[in-house]
N, C-alpha and C positions, 0 to 999 in steps of 0.2 A: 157178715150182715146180721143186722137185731132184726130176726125174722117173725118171733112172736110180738115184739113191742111195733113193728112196723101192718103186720096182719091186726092187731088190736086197734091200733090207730085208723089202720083204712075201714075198719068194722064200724065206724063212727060219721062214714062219709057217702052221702047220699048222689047216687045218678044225676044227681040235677044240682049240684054244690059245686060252685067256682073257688076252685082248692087256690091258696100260697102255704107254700111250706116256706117259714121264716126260721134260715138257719140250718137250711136242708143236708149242710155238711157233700154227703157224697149223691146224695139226690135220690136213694133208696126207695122212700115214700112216695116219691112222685114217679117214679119208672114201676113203682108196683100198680100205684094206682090209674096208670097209662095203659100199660100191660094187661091190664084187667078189666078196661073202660069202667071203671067205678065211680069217675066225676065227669063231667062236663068240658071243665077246663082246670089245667093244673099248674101252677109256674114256682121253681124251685130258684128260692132265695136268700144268701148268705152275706156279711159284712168284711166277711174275707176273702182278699181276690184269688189266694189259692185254692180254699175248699170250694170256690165255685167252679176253677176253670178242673179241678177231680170231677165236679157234679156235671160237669160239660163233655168230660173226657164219656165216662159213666152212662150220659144218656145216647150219644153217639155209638157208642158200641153197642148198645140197644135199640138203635137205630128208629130213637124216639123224639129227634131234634125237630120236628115239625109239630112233636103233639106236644111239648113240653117248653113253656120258657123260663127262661134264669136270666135272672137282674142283680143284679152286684146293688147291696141296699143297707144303708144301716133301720132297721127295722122294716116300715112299711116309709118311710121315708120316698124313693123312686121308686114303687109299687102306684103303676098309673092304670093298671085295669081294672077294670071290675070283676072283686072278689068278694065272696058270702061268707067265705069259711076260712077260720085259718090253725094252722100248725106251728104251737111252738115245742118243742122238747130238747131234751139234754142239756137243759142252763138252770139259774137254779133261780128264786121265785123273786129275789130282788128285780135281777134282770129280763125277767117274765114279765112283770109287772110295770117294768118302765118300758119295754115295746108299746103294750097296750095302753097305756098312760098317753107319754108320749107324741107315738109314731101314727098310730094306729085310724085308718080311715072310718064315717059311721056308719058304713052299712053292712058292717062284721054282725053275721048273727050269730054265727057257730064258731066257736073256739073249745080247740083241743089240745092241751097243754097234760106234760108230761116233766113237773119240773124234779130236779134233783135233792129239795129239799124243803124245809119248813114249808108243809102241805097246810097246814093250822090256818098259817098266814095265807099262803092263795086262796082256801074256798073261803076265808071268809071276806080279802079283798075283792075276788071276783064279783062276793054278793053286793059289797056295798057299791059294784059299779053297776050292776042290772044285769048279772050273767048270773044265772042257778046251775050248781052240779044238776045234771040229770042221770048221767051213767058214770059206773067207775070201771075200770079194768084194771086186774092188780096181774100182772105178768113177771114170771121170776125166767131170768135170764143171765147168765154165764159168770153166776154165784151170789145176784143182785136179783131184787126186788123192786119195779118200776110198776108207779101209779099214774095212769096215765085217765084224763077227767072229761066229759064233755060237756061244756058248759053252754047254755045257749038262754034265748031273752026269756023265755017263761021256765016255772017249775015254780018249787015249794023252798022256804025258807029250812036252811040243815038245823039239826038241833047240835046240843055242843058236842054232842058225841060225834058224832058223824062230821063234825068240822074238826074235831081229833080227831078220828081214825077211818075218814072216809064212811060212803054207803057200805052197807052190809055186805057182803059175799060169801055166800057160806061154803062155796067150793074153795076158798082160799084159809082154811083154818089155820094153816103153818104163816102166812103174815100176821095176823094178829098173835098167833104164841108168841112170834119174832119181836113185834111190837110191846109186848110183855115184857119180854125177857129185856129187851134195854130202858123198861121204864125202872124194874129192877135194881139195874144196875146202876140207874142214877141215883134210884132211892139210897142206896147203900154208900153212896161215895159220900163221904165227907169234905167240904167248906165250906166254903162263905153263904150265911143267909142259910144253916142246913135243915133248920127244923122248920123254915117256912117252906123251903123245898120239898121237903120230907111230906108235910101236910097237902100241899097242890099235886104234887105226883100221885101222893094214895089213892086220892080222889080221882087224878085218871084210872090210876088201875083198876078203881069200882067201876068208873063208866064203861071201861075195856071188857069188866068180865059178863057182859051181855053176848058180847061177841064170839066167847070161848066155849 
């Protein structure tokens, strides 16, 4: 079990938040935040009929079949109750991005997305839908590094930096070294287009060494 990226995520979700976890895999999230009365109502939901009927096996052994429901969904697609908040993590920001596009009902206020890649691109699609990063949580777990965002309808516009490399955290200095260290290494590699490459990477690395 991803027990700090699942503890970071439910850090995000408010007593009075009608949770969907979309994509909830083994249902994790939603038997934490069962277990721990930390939402309202929670319902755990996947596009695949097997990780849901794991997510089904999972909360019955937890003996949380009456406080949790799971809907076989491709996004929010058959998601007919009324939910405030939602969960996507572990897909990467194309596919993040076409749920909420989409699938996605309007009275989502709070989205908390944890995707697996091009972070650039979510916070700054997210802005131009009307969602602002508010919090970031950078959690390193089992030899990986997950940014996990909560995004909700008010806040302040990011500046570029922080739509490159996330809000600040000064208790995570080893991500941004990490973040460093493979700007680096693009810098150095040689092909195609390399000296315009060469030119837009340095200039992250100046924006990055605010952070170091």
């Amino acid at each position: 079990m991803a027990r700090k990226r699942i503890e970071a995520m439910a850090s995000f979700i408010s007593i009075s938040d009608r949770v969907v976890d979309i994509g909830c895999d083994h249902a994790y999230l939603a038997i934490y935040l069962a277990q721990n009365q930390l939402c309202q109502k929670v319902i755990a939901s996947d596009i695949h009929k097997n990780a849901l009927d794991n997510a089904k096996r999972n909360i019955e052994i937890a003996q949380l079949d009456k406080k949790i429901s799971t809907i076989l969904s491709d996004g929010f697609t058959n998601i007919v109750e009324e939910v405030d908040t939602a969960v996507i993590s572990g897909m990467g920001t194309s596919t993040i991005l076409h749920i909420i596009k989409e699938t996605h009902p309007k009275n989502i206020k709070k989205w908390i997305l944890q995707s697996n890649n091009d972070l650039y691109f979510l916070r700054c699609s997210m802005e131009r839908l009307g969602f602002y990063l508010n919090k970031e949580e950078i959690v390193y777990e089992k030899g990986h590094y997950y940014v996990i965002g909560l995004y909700t309808l008010s806040g302040k516009r990011l500046s570029l930096r922080e739509r490159l490399f996330g809000l600040y955290d000064e208790k995570n200095f080893s991500y941004y070294e990490t973040l460093k260290q493979k700007l680096l290494f693009i810098v150095h590699k040689k092909g195609k287009n390399f000296f315009l490459k060469k030119i837009k990477l340095s200039f992250q690395l100046w924006l990055l060494k605010k952070y170091l």
